[in-house]
N, CA, C and O atoms as a Maestro MAE file, in Angstrom:
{
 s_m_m2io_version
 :::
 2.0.0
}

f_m_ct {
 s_m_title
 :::
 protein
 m_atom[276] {
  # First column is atom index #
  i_m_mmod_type
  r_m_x_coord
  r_m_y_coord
  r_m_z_coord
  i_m_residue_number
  s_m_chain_name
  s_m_pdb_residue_name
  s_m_pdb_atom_name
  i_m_atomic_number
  :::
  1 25 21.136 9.652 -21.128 1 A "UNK " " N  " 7
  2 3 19.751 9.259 -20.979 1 A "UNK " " CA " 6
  3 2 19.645 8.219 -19.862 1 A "UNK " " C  " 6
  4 15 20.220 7.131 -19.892 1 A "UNK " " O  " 8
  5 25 18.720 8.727 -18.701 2 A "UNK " " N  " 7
  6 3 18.644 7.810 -17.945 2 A "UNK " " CA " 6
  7 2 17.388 6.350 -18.187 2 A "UNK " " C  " 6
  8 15 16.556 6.480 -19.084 2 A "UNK " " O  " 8
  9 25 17.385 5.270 -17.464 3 A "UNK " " N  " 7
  10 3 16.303 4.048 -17.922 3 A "UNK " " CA " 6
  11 2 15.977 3.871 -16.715 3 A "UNK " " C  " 6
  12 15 16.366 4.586 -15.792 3 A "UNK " " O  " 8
  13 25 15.294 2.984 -16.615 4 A "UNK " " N  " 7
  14 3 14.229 2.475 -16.028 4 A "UNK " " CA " 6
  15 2 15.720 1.123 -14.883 4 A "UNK " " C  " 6
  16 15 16.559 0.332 -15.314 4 A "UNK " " O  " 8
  17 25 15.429 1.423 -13.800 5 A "UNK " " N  " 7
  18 3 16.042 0.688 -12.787 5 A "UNK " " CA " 6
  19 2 15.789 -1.090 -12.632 5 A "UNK " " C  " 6
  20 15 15.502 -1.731 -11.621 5 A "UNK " " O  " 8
  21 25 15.917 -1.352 -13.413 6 A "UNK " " N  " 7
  22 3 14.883 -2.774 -13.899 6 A "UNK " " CA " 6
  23 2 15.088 -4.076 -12.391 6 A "UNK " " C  " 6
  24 15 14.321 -4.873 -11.852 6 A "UNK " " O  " 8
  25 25 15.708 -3.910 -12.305 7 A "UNK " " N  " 7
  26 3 16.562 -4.977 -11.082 7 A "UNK " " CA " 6
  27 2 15.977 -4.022 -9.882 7 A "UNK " " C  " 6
  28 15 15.403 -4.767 -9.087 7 A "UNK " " O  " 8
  29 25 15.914 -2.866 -9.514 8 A "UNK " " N  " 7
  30 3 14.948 -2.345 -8.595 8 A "UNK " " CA " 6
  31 2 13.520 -2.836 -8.577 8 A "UNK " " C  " 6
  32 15 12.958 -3.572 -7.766 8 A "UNK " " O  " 8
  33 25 13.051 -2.222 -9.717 9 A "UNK " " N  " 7
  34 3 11.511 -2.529 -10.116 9 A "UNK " " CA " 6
  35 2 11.283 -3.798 -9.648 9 A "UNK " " C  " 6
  36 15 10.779 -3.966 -8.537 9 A "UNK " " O  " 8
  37 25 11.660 -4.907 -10.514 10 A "UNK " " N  " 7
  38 3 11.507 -6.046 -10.259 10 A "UNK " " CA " 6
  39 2 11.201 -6.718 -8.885 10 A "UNK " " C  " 6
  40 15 10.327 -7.497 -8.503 10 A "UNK " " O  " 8
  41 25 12.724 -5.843 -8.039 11 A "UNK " " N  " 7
  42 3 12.595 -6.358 -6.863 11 A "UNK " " CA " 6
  43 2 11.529 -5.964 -5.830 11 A "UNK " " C  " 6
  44 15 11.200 -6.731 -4.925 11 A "UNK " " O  " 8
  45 25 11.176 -5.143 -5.942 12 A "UNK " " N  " 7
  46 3 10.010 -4.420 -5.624 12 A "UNK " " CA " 6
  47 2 8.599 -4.672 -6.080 12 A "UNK " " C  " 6
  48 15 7.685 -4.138 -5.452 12 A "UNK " " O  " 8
  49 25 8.366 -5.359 -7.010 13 A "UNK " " N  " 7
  50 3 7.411 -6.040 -7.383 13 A "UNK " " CA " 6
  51 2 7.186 -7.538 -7.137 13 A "UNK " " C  " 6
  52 15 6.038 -7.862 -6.835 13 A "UNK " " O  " 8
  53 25 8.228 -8.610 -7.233 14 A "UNK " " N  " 7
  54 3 8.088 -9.821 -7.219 14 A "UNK " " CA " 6
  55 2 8.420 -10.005 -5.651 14 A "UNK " " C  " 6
  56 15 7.992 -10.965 -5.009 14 A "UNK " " O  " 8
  57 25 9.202 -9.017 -5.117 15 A "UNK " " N  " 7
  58 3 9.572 -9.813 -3.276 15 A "UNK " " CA " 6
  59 2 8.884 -8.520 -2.821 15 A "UNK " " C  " 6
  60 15 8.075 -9.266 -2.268 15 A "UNK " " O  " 8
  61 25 8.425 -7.267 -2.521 16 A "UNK " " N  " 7
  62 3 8.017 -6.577 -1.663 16 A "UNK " " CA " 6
  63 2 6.344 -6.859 -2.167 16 A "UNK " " C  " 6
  64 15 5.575 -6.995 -1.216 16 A "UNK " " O  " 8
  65 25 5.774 -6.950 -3.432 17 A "UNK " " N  " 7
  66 3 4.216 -6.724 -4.145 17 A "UNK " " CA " 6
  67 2 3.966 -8.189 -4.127 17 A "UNK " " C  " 6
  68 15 2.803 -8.566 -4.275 17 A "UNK " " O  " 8
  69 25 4.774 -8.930 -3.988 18 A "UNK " " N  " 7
  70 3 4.719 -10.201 -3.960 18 A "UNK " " CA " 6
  71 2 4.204 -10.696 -5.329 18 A "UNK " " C  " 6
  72 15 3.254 -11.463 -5.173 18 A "UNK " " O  " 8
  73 25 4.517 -10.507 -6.552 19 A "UNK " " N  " 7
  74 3 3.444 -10.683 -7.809 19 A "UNK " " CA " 6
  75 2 4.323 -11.619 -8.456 19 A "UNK " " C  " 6
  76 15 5.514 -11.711 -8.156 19 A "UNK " " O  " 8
  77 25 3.926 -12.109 -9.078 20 A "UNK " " N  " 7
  78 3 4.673 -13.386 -9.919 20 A "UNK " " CA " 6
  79 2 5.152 -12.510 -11.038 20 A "UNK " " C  " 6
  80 15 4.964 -11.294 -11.023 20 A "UNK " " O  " 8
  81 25 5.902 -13.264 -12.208 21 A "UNK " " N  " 7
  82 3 6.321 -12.439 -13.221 21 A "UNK " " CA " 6
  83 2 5.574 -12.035 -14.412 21 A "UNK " " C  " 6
  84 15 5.664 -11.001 -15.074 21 A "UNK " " O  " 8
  85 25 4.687 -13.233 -14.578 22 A "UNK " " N  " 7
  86 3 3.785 -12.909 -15.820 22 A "UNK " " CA " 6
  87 2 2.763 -11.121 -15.060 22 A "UNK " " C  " 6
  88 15 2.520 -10.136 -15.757 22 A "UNK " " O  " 8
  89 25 2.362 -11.285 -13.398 23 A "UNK " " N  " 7
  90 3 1.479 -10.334 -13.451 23 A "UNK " " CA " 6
  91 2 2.638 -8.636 -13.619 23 A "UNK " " C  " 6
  92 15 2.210 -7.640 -14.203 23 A "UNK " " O  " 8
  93 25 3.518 -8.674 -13.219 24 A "UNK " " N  " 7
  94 3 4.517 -7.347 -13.161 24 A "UNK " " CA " 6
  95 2 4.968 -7.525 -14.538 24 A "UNK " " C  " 6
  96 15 5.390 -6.380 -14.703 24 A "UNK " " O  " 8
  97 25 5.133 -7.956 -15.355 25 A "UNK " " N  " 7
  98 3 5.037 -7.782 -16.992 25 A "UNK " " CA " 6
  99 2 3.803 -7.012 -17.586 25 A "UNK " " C  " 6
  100 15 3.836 -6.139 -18.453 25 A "UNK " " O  " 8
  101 25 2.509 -7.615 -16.818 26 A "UNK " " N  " 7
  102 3 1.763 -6.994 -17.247 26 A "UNK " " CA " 6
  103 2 0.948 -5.751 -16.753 26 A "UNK " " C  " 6
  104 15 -0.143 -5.424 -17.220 26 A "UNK " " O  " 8
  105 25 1.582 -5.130 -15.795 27 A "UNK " " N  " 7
  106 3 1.172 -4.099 -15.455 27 A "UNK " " CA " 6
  107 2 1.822 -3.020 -16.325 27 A "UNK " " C  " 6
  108 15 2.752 -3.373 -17.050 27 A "UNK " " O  " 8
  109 25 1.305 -1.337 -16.330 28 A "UNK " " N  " 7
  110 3 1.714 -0.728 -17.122 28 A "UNK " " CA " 6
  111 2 2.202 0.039 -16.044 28 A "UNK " " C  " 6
  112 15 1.593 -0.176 -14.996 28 A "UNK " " O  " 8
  113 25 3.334 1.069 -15.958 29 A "UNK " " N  " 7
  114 3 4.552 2.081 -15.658 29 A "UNK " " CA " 6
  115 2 3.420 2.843 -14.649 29 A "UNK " " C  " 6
  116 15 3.954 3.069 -13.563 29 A "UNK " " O  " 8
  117 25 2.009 3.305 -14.692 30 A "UNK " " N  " 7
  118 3 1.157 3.984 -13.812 30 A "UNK " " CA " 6
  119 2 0.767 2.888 -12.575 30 A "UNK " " C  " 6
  120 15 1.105 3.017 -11.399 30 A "UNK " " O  " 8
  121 25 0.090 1.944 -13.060 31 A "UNK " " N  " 7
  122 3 0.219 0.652 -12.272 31 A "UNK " " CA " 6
  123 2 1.003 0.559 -11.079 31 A "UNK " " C  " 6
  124 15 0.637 0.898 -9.954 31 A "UNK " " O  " 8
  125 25 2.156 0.054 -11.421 32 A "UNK " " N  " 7
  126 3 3.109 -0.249 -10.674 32 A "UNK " " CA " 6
  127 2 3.686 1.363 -10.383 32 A "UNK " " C  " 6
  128 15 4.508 1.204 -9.481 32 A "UNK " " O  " 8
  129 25 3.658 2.223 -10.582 33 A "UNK " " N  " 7
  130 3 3.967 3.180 -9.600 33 A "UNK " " CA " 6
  131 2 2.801 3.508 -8.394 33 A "UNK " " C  " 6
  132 15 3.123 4.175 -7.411 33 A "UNK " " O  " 8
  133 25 1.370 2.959 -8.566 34 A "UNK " " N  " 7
  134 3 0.464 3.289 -8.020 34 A "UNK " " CA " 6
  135 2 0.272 2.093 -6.814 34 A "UNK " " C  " 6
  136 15 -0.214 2.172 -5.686 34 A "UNK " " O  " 8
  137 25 1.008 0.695 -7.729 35 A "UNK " " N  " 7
  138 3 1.003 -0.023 -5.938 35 A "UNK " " CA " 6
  139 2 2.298 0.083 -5.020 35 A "UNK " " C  " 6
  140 15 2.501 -0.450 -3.930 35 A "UNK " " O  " 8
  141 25 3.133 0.939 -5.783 36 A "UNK " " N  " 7
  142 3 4.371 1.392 -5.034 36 A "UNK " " CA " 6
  143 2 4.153 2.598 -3.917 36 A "UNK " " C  " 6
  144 15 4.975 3.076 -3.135 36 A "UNK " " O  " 8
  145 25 2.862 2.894 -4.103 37 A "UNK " " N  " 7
  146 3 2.324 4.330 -3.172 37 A "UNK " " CA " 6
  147 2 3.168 5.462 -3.448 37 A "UNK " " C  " 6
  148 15 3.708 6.139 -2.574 37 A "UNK " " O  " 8
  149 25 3.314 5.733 -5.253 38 A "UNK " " N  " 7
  150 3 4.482 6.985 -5.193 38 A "UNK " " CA " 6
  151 2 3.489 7.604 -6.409 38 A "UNK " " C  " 6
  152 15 2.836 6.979 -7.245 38 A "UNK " " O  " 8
  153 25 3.599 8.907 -6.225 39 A "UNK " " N  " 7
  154 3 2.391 9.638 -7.379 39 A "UNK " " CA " 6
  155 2 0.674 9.664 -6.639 39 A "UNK " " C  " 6
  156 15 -0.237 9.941 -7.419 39 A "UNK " " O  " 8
  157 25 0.406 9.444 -5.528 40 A "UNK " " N  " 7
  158 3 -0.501 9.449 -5.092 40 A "UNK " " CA " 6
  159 2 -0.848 10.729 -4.970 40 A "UNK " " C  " 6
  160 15 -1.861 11.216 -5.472 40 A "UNK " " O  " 8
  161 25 -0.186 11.208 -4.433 41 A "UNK " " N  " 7
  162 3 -0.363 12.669 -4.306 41 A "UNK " " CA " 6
  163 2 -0.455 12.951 -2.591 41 A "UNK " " C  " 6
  164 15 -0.307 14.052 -2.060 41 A "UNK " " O  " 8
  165 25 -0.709 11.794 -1.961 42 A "UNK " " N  " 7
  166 3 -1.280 11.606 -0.272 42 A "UNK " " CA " 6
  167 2 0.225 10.198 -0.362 42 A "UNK " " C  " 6
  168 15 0.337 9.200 -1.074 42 A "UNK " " O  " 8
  169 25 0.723 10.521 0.231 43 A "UNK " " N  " 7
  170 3 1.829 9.275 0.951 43 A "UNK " " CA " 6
  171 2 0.945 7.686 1.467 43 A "UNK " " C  " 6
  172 15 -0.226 7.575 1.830 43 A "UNK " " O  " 8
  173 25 1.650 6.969 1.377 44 A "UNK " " N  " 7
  174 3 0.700 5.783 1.942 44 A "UNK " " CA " 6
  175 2 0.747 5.899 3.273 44 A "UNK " " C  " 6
  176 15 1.494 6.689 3.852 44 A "UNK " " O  " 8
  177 25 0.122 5.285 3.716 45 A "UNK " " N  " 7
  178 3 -0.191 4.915 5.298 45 A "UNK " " CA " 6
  179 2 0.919 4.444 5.823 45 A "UNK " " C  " 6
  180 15 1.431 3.583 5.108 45 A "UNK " " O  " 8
  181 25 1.492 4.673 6.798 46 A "UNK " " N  " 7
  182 3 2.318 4.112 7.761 46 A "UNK " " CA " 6
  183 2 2.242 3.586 9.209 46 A "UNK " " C  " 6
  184 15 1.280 4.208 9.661 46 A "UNK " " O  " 8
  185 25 2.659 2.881 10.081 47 A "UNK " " N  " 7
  186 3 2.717 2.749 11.135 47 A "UNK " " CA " 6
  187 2 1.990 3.843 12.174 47 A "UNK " " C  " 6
  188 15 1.019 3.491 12.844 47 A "UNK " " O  " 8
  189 25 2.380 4.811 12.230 48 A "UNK " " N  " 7
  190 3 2.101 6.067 13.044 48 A "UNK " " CA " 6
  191 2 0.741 6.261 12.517 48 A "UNK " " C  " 6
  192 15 -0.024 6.126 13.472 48 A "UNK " " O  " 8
  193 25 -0.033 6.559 11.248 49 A "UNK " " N  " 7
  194 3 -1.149 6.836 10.881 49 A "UNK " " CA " 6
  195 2 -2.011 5.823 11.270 49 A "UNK " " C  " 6
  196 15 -3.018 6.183 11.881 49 A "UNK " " O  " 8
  197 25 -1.810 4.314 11.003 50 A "UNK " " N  " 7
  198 3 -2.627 3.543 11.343 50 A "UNK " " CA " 6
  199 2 -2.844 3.384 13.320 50 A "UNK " " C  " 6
  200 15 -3.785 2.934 13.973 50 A "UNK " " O  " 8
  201 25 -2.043 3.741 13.580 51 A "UNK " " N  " 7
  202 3 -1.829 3.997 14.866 51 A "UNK " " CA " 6
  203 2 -2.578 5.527 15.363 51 A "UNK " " C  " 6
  204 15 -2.756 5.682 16.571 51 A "UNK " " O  " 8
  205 25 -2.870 6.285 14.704 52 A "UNK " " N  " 7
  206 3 -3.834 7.366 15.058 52 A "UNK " " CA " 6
  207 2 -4.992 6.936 14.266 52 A "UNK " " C  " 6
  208 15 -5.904 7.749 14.422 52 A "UNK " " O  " 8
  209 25 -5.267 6.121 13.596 53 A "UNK " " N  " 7
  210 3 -6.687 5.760 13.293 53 A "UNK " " CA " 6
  211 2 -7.178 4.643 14.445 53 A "UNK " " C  " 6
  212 15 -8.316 4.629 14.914 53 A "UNK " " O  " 8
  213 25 -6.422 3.985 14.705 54 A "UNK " " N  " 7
  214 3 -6.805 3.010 15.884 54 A "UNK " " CA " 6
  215 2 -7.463 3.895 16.642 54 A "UNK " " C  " 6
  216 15 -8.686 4.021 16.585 54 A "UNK " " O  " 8
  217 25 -6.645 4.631 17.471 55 A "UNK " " N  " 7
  218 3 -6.980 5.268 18.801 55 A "UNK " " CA " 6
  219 2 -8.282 6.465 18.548 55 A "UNK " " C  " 6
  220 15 -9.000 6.883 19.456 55 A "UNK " " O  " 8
  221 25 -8.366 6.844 17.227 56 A "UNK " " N  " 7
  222 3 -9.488 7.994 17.244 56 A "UNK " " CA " 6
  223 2 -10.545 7.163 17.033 56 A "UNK " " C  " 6
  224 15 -11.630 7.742 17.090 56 A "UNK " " O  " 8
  225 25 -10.596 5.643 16.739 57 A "UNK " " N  " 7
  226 3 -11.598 4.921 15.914 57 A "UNK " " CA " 6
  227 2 -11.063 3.747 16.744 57 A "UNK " " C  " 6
  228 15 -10.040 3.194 16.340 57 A "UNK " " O  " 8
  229 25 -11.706 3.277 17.961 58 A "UNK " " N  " 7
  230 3 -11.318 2.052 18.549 58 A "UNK " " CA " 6
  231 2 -12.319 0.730 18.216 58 A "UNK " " C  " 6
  232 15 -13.517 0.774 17.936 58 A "UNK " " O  " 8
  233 25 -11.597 -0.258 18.314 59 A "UNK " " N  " 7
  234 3 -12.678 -1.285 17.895 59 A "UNK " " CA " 6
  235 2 -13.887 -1.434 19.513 59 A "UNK " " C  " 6
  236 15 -13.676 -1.206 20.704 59 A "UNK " " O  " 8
  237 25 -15.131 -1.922 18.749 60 A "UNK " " N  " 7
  238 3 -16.047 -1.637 20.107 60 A "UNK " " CA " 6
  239 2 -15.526 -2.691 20.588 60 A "UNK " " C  " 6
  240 15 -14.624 -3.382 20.113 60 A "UNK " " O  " 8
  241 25 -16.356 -2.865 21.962 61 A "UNK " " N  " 7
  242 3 -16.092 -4.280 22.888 61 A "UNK " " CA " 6
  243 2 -17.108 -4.951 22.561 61 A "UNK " " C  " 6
  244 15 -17.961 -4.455 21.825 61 A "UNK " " O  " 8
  245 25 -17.206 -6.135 23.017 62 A "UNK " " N  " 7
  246 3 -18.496 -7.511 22.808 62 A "UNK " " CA " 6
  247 2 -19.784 -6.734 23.149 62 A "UNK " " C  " 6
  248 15 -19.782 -6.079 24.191 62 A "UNK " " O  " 8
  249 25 -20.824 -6.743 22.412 63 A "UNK " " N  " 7
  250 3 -22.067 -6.017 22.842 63 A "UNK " " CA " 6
  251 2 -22.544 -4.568 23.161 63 A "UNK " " C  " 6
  252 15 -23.559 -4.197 23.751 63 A "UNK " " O  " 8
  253 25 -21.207 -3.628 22.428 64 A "UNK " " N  " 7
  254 3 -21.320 -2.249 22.658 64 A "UNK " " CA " 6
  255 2 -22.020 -2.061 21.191 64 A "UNK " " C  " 6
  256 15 -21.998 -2.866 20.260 64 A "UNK " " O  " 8
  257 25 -22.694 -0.680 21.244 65 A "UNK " " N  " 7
  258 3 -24.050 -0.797 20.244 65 A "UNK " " CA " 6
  259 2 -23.553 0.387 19.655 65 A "UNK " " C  " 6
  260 15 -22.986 1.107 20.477 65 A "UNK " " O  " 8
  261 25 -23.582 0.903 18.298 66 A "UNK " " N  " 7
  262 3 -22.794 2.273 17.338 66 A "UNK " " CA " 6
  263 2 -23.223 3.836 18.561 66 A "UNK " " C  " 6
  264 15 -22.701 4.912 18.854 66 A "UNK " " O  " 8
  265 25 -24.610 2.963 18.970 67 A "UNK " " N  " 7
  266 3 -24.693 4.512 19.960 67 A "UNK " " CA " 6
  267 2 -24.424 4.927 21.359 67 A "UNK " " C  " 6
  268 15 -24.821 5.861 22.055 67 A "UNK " " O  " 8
  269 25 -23.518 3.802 21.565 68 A "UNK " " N  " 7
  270 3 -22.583 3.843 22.834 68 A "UNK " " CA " 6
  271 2 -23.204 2.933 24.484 68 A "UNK " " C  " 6
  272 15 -22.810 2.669 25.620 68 A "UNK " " O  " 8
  273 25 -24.136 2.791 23.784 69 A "UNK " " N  " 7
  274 3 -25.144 1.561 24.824 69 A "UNK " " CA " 6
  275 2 -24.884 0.376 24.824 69 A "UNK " " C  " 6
  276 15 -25.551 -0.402 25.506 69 A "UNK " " O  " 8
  :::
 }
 m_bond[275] {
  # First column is bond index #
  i_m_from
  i_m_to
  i_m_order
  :::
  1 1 2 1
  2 2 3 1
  3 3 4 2
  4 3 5 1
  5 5 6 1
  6 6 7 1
  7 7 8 2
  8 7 9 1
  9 9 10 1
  10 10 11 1
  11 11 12 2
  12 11 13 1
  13 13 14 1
  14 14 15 1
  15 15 16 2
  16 15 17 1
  17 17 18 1
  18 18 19 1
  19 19 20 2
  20 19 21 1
  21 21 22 1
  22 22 23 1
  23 23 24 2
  24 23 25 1
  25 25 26 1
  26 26 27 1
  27 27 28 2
  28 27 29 1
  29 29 30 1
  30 30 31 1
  31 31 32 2
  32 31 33 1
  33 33 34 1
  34 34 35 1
  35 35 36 2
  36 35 37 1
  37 37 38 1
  38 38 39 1
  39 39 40 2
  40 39 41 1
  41 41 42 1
  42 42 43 1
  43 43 44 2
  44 43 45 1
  45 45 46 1
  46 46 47 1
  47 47 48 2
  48 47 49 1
  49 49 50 1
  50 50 51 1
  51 51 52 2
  52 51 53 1
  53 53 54 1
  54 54 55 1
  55 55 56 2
  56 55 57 1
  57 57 58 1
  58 58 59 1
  59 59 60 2
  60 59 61 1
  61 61 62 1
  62 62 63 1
  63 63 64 2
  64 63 65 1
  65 65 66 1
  66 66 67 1
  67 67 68 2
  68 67 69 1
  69 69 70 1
  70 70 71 1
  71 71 72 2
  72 71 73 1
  73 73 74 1
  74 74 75 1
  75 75 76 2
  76 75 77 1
  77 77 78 1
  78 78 79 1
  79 79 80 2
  80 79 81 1
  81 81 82 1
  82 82 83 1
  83 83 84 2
  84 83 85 1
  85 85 86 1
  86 86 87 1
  87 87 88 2
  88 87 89 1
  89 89 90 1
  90 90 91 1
  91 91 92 2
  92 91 93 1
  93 93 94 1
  94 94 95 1
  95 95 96 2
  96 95 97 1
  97 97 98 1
  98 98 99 1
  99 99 100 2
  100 99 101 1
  101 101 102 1
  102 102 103 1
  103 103 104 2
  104 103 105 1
  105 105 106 1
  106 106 107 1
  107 107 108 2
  108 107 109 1
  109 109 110 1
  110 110 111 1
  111 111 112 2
  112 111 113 1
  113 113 114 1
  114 114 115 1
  115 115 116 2
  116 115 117 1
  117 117 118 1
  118 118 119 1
  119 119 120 2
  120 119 121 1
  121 121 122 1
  122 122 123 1
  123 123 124 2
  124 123 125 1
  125 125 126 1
  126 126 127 1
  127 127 128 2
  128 127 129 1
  129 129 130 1
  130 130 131 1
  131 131 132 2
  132 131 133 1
  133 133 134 1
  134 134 135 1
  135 135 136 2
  136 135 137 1
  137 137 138 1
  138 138 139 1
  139 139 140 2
  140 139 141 1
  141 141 142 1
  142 142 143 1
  143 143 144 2
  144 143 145 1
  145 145 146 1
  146 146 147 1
  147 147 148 2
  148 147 149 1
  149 149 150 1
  150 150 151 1
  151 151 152 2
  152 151 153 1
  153 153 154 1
  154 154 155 1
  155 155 156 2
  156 155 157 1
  157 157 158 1
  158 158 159 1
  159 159 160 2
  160 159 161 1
  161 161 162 1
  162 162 163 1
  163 163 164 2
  164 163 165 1
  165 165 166 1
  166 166 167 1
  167 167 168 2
  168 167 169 1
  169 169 170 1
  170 170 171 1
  171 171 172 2
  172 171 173 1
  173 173 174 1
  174 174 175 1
  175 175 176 2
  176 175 177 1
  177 177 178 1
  178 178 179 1
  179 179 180 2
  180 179 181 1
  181 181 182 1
  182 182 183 1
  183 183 184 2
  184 183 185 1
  185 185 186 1
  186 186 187 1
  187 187 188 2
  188 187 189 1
  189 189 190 1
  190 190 191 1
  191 191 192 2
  192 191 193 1
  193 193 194 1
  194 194 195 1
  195 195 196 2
  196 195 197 1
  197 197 198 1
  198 198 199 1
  199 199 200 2
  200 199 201 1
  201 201 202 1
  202 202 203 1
  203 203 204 2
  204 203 205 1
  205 205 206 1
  206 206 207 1
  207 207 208 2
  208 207 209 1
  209 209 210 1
  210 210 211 1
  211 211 212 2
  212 211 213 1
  213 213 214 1
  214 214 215 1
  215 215 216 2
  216 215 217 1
  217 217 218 1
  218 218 219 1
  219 219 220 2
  220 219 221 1
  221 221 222 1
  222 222 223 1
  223 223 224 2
  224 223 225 1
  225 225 226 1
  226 226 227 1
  227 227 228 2
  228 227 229 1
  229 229 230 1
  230 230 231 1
  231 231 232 2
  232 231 233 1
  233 233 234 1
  234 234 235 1
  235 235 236 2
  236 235 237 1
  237 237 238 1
  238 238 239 1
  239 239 240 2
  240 239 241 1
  241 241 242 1
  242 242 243 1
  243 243 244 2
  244 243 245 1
  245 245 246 1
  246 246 247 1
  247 247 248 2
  248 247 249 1
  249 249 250 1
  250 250 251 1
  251 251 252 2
  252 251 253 1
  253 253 254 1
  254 254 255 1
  255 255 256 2
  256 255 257 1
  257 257 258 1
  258 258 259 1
  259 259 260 2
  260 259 261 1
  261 261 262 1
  262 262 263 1
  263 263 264 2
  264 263 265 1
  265 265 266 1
  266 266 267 1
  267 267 268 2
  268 267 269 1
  269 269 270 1
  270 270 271 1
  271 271 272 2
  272 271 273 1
  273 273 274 1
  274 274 275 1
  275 275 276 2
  :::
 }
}
């Protein structure tokens, strides 16, 4: 029977989620797989994606208007 990786979890919650211990105690097994970005069903965002949202979606410049004026 395999368990639960506890010394993973942990580490992954208190140094990567940054959460103290009382809050990763109190999350439940869906929770914390859901701020781990695993079970989403869609992968989280990465580097490269946020990097094609930049460029299809640029920030305007000083005084450019939504309708390009």
């Amino acid at each position: 029977m395999s368990g639960f990786n506890w010394p993973a979890l942990m580490r992954a919650a208190l140094v990567g989620l940054r959460l103290t211990p009382d809050q990763f105690w109190r999350l439940t097994p869906a929770e914390l797989q859901l701020m781990l970005g695993q079970g989403a069903g869609i992968p989280a965002m990465n580097r490269a994606g946020l990097d094609a949202l930049l460029k299809a979606y640029p920030d305007k410049t000083q005084g450019e208007r939504d309708d390009g004026s």
